[in-house]
C-alpha positions as CSV (number, residue, x, y, z in Angstrom):
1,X,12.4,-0.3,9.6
2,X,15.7,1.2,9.9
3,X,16.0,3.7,12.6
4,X,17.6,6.7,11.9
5,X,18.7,10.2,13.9
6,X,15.0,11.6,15.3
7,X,13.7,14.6,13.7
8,X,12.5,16.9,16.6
9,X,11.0,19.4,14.6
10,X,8.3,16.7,12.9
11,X,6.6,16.4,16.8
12,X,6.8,20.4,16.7
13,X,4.8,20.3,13.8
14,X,2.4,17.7,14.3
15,X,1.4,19.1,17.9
16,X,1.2,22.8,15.6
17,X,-1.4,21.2,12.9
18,X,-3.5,19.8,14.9
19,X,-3.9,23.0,17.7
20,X,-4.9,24.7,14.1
21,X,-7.3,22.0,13.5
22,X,-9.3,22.9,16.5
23,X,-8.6,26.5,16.0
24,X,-10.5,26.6,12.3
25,X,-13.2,24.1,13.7
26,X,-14.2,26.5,16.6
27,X,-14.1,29.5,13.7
28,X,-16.7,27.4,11.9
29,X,-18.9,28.0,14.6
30,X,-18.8,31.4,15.9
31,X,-18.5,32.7,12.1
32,X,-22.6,31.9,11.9
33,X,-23.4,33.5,15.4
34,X,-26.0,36.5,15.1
35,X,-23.1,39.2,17.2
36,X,-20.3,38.5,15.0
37,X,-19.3,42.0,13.5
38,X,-17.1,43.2,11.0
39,X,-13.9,43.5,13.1
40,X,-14.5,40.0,14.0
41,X,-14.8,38.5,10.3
42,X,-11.4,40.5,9.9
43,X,-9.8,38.8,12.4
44,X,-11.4,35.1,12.3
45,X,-10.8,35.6,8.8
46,X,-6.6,35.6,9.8
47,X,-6.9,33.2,12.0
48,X,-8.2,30.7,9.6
49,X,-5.8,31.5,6.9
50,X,-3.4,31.1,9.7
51,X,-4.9,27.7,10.4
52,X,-5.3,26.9,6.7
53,X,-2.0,24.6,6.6
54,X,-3.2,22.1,9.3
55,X,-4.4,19.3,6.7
56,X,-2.2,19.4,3.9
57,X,0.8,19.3,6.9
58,X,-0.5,16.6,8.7
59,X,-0.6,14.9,5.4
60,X,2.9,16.1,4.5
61,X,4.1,15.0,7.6
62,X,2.7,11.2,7.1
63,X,4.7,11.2,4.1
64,X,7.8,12.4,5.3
65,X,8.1,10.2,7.9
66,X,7.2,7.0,6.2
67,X,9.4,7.3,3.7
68,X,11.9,8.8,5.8
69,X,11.2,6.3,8.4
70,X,11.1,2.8,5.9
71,X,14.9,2.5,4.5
72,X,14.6,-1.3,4.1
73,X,12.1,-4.3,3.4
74,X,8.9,-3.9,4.7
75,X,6.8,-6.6,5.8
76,X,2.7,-5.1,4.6
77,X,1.5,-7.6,6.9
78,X,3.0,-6.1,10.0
79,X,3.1,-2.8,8.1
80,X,-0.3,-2.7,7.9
81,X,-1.6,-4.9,11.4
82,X,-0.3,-2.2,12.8
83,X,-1.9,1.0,11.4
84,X,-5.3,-1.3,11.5
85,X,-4.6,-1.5,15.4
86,X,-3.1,2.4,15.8
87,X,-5.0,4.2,13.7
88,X,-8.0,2.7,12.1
89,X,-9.4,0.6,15.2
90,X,-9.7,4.0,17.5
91,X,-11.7,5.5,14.0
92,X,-14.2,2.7,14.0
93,X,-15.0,3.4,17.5
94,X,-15.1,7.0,17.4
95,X,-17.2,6.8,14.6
96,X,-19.7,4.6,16.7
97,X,-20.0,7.1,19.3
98,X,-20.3,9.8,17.2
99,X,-23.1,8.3,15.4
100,X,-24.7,7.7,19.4
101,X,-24.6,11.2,19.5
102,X,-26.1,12.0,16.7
103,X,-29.9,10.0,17.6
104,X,-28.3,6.7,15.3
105,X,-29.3,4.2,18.0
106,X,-32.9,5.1,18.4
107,X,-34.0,3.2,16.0
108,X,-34.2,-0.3,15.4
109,X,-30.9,-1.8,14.9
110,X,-32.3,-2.9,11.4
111,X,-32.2,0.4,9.9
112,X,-29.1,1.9,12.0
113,X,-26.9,-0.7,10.9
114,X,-26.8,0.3,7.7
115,X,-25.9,3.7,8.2
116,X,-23.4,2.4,10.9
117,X,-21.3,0.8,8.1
118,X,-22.2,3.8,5.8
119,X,-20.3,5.9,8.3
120,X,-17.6,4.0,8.6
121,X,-16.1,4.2,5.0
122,X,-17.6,7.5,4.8
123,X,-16.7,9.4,7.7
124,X,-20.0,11.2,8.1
125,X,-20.8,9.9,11.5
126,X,-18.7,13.6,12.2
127,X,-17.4,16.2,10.5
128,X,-13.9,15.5,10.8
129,X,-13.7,11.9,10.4
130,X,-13.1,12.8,6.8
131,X,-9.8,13.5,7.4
132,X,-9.1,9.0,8.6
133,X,-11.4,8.3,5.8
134,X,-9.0,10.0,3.2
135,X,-5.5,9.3,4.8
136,X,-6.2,5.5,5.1
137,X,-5.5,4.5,1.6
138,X,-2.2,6.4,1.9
139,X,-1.3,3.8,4.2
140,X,-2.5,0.5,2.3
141,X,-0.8,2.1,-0.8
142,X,2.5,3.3,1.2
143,X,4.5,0.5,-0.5
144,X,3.3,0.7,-3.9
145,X,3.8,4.0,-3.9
146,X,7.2,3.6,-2.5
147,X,8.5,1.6,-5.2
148,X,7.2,4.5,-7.7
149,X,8.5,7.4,-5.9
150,X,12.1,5.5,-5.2
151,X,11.8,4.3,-9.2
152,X,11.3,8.1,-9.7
153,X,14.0,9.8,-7.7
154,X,16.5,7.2,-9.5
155,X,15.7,8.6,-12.8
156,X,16.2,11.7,-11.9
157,X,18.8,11.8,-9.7
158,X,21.6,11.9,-12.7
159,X,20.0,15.1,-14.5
160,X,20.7,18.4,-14.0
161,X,18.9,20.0,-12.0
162,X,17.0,16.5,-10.9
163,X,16.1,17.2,-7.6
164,X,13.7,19.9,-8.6
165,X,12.5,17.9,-11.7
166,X,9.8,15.9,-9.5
167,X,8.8,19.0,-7.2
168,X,8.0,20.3,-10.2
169,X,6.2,17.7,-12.0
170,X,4.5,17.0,-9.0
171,X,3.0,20.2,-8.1
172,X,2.2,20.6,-12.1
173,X,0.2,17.9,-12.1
174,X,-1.6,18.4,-8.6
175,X,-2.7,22.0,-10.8
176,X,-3.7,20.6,-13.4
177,X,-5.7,17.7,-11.1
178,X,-7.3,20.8,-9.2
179,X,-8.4,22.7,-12.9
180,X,-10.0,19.8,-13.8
181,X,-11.6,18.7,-11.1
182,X,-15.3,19.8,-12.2
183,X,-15.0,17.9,-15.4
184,X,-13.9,15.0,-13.8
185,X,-17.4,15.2,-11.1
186,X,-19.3,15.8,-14.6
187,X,-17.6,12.8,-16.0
188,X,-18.3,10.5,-13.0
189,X,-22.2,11.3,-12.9
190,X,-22.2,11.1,-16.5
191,X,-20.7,7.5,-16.1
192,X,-22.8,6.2,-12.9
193,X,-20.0,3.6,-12.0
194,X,-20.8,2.6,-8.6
195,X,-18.5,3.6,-6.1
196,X,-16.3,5.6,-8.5
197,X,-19.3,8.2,-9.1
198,X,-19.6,9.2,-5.3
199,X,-16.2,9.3,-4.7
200,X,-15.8,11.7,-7.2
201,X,-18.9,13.7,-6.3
202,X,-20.4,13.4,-3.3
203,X,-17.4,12.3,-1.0
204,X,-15.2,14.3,-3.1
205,X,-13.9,16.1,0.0
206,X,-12.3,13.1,1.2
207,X,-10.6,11.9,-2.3
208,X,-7.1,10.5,-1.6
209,X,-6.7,12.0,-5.4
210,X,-7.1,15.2,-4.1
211,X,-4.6,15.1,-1.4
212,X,-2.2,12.7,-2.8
213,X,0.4,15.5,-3.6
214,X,1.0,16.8,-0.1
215,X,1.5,13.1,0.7
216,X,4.3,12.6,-2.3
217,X,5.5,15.9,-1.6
218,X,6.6,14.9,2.4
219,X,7.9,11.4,0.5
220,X,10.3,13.5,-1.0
221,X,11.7,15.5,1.4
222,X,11.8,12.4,3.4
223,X,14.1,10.5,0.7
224,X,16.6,13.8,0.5
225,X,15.9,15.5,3.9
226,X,19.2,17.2,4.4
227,X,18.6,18.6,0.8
228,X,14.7,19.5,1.7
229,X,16.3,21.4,4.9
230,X,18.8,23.2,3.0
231,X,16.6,24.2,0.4
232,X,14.2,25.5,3.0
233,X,16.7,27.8,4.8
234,X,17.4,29.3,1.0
235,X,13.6,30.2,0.3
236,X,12.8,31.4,3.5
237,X,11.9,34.6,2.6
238,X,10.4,34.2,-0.6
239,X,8.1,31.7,0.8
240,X,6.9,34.3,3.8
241,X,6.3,36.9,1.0
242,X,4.4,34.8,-0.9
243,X,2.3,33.8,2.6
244,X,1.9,37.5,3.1
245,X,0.6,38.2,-0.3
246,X,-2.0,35.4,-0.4
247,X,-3.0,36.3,3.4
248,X,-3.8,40.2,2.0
249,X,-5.7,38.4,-1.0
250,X,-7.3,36.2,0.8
251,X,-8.7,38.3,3.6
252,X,-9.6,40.9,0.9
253,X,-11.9,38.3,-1.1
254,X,-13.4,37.3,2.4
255,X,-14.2,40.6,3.6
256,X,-15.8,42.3,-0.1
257,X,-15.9,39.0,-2.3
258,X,-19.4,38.4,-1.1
259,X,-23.0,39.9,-0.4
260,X,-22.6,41.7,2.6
261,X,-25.4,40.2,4.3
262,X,-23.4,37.1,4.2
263,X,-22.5,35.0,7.0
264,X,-18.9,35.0,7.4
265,X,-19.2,31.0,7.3
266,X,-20.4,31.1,3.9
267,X,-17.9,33.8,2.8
268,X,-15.5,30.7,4.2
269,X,-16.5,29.2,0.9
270,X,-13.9,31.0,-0.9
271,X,-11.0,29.7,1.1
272,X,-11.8,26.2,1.0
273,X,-8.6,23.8,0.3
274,X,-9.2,22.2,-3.1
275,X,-8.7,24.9,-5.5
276,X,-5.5,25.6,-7.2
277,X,-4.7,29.1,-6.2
278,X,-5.0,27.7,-2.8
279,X,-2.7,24.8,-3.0
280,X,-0.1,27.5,-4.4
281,X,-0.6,29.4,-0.5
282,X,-1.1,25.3,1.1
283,X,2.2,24.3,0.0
284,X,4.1,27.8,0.9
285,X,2.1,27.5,4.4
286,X,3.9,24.1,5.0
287,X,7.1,24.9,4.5
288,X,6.8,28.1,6.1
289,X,5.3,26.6,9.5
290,X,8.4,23.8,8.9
291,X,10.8,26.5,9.2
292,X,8.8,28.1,12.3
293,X,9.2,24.4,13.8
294,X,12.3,23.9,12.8
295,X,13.3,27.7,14.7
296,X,11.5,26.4,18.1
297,X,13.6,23.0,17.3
298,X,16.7,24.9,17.8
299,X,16.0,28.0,19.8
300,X,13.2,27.8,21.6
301,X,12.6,27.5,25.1
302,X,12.8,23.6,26.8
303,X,9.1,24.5,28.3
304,X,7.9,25.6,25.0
305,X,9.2,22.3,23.5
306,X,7.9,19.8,25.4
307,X,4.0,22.1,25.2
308,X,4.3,21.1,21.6
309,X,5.5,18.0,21.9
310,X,2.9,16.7,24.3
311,X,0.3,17.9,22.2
312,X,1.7,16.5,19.2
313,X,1.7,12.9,21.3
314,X,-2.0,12.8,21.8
315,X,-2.9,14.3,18.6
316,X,-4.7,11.5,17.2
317,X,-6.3,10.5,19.7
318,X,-7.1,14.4,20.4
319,X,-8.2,15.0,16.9
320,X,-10.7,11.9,17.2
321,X,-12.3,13.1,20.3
322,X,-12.2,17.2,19.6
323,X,-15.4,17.5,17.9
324,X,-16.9,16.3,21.1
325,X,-14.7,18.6,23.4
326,X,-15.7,20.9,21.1
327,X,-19.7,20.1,21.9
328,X,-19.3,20.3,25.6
329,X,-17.2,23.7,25.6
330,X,-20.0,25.7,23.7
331,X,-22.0,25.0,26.5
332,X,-19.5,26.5,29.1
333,X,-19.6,29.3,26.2
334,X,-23.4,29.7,26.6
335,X,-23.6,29.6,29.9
336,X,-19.7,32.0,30.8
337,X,-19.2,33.6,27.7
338,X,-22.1,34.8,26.2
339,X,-22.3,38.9,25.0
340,X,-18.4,38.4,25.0
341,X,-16.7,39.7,21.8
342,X,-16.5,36.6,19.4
343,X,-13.2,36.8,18.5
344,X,-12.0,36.2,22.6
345,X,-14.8,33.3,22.4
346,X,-13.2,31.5,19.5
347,X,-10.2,31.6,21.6
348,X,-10.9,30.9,24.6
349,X,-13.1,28.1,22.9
350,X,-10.3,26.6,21.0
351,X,-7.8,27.0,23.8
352,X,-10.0,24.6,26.7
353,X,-11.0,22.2,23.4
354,X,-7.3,21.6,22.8
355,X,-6.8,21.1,26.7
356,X,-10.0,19.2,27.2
357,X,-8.6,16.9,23.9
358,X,-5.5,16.3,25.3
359,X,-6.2,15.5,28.6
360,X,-8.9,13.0,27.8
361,X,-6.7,11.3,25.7
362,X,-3.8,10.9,28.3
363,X,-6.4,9.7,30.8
364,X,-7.2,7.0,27.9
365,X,-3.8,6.0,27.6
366,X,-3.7,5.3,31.1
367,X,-6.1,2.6,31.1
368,X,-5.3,-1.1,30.0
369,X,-8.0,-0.9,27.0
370,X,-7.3,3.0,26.1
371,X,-5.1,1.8,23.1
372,X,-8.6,1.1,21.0
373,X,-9.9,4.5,21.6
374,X,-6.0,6.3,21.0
375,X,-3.5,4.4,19.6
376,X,-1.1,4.3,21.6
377,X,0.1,1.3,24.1
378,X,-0.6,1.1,27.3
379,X,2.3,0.1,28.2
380,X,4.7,2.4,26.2
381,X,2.8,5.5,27.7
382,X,4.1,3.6,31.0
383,X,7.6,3.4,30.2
384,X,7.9,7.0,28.8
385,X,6.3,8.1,32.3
């Protein structure tokens, strides 16, 4: 791997996505509590389409730096020993705790097993394990799909206009993916290949399929960054119009699109990320949050930085353990915060999950083992400190 100059603005980002990945998970909650009032399905409703761009980011990101990152030969045997020790080893533990949690282990080890492994390539040990279960094969494909994307920008690159050709195609065909799909569930039942069918159905959610184009869409900027930047300074403000427009929609189809009697978690329904009039918002989301990292980057304070950047350090191992930060702050919310206005609670909520997150995963790192649980070396956390 080549190493090229550092791009400050990716650790801006990635600390960004995942503070709005906590922020939408503790909306889920308090959107089904009995107090929650009109005002507050206004304003959770912004906040989640403020949060919305977490995902597809963190998988723009991945693809951005990989490519950007991986100028030369790669060995896939190191390439891949070492997402297997970084990334999937702390899942598989996670995911046995989380299935602890959930009453797995009272029964005999005969019939937990199963459902051990289940989780595993599944995710379903937690709701947010999806997320591994889906970037995964990004990585075991990363240099196949190199050698397509490179193979790609080649024949393009002497065409007019050929930088904007595969942009185009790309986000075409992620549409047309997207309108179809429903027929492509149908077609899977219809079919009953094993596998295949659930992965199309049931554990649709967590399709690589789905989320491939956010993926290819960083491997591009990656390959022409200074080009990517550029372009993003010239469609600033179309892309925070377009941001604004969808937010007014979006919050519009929340607040009437529904029976009124409906929980504000179900009226969540509309907003959820695999549709294509979302992707349109999802994509303009990215790059407008890019340029809002990019600004902090270059202008913002040193203090302000380096908050970012330290969340964006632990945010794997944060992300893994935040669903059970998440657990033990609604009881400091039950027991502090209850009869507070919902909208503070989310807040406050979100704010002591991301610390709670953070910190436990820096403690992790500070033990010989903690590697397994966050994936990062002992010893580098040593040297940086």
């Amino acid at each position: 791997m080549i190493q090229k100059q550092r791009l400050g603005e990716i650790e801006i980002l990635r600390g960004m996505a995942f503070a709005a990945v906590v922020l939408q998970h503790s909306i889920a909650h308090y959107s089904v509590v009995p107090e929650v009032t009109a005002g507050d399905g206004v304003r959770l409703t912004l906040m989640l389409l403020a949060a919305k761009f977490a995902v597809p980011a963190f998988i723009f990101i991945t693809g951005l730096v990989l490519f950007y990152n991986y100028d030369g030969v790669i060995s896939y045997s190191s390439f891949i020993r070492k997402r297997f020790k970084d990334i999937i080893v702390p899942y598989l533990l996670w995911s046995l705790l989380y299935a602890g949690l959930n009453g797995t282990y009272a029964r005999p080890v005969i019939e937990w097993l199963p459902d051990v492994t289940r989780y595993w390539y599944t995710g379903k040990s937690s709701y947010h394990l999806w997320y591994i279960v889906m970037i995964i094969p990004m990585y075991l494909l990363f240099p196949f799909l190199r050698t397509i994307v490179r193979k790609a920008v080649q024949w393009t690159s002497d065409r007019r206009y050929g930088i904007l050709i595969l942009p185009g195609v790309l986000f075409a065909g992620y549409e047309l993916i997207l309108l179809l799909r429903p027929w492509l569930s149908e077609l899977a039942q219809a079919w009953q290949i094993p596998v295949l069918m659930p992965y199309f159905t049931t554990y649709a959610d967590r399709n690589i399929v789905y989320y491939l184009y956010y993926f290819l869409l960083g491997a591009l900027a990656g390959l022409h960054i200074n080009t990517f930047l550029d372009t993003l300074r010239r469609v600033k403000f179309p892309v925070v119009l377009l941001c604004g427009l969808f937010v007014v929609y979006y919050t519009g189809l929340v607040m009437g699109g529904y029976p009124l009697d409906a929980t504000y978690g179900r009226r969540f329904i509309g907003l959820t990320l695999l549709q294509p009039l979302m992707a349109v918002f999802l994509t303009a989301s990215v790059l407008l949050v890019y340029q809002l990292a990019l600004s902090i980057t270059k202008s913002g304070g040193d203090r302000h930085r380096q908050f970012w950047i330290t969340i964006s350090r632990y945010s794997y191992g944060g992300y893994l353990a935040h669903a059970l930060m998440l657990r033990i702050t609604y009881e400091l919310d039950d027991w502090i915060m209850a009869g507070w206005d919902v909208t503070i609670r989310t807040l406050i909520t979100a704010v002591i999950t991301l610390g709670l997150s953070v910190l436990l995963t820096y403690l992790l790192t500070r033990i010989p083992y903690g590697v397994w649980l966050t994936g990062i070396p002992y010893k580098k956390v040593q040297k940086q400190a």
